[in-house]
C-alpha positions in Angstrom: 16.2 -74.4 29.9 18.1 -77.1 28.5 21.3 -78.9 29.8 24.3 -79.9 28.2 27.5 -82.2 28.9 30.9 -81.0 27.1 33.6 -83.1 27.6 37.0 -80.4 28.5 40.7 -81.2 27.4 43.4 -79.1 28.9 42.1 -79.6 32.4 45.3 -80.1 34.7 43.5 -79.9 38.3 40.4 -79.1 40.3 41.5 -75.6 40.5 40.6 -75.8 36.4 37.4 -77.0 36.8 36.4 -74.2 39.3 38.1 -71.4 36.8 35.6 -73.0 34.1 32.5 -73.0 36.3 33.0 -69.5 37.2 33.7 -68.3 33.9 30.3 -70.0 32.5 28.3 -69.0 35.4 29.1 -65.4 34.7 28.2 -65.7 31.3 24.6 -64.2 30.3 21.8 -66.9 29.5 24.5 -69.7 31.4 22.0 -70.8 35.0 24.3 -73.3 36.1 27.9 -75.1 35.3 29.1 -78.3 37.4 32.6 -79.3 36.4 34.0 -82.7 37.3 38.1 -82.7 36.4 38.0 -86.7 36.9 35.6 -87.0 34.5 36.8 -84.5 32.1 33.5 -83.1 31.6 30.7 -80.3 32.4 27.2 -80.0 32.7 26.0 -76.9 31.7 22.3 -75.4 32.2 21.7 -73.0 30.0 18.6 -70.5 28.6 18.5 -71.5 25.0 16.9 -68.2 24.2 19.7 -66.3 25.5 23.1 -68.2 24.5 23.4 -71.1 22.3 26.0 -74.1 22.6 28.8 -72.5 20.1 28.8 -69.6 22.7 29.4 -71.4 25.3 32.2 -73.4 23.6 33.9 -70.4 23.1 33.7 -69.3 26.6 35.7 -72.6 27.6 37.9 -71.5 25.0 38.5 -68.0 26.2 39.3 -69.7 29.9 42.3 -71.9 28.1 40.3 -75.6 27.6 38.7 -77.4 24.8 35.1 -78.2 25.1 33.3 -80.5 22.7 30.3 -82.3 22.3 
């Protein structure tokens, strides 16, 4: 397992962040996602074997946000 923080632009309220952590955490390979929209960031836990990092950037980008590294 590793864990990962992306910093999010485009997030306009906490309602965002939940839209993102649901969206991860039905993604195969994503364990866990913890958005904070003060912080402008997530942490994702992810199965390394299963998903890599670009994936999972492009799942934030399918939901409407930017995530980057």
């Amino acid at each position: 397992m590793k864990k990962q923080k992306i910093k999010i632009e485009g997030m306009h309220c906490t309602s965002c962040s939940m839209l993102i952590d649901g969206d991860l955490e039905d993604t195969n390979g994503v364990v866990s996602a913890s958005t904070n929209y003060a912080r402008g960031e997530t942490e994702v836990e992810y199965n390394e074997n299963e998903i890599a990092l670009p994936q999972i950037l492009q799942v934030i980008g399918k939901t409407g946000y930017k995530g980057s590294v």
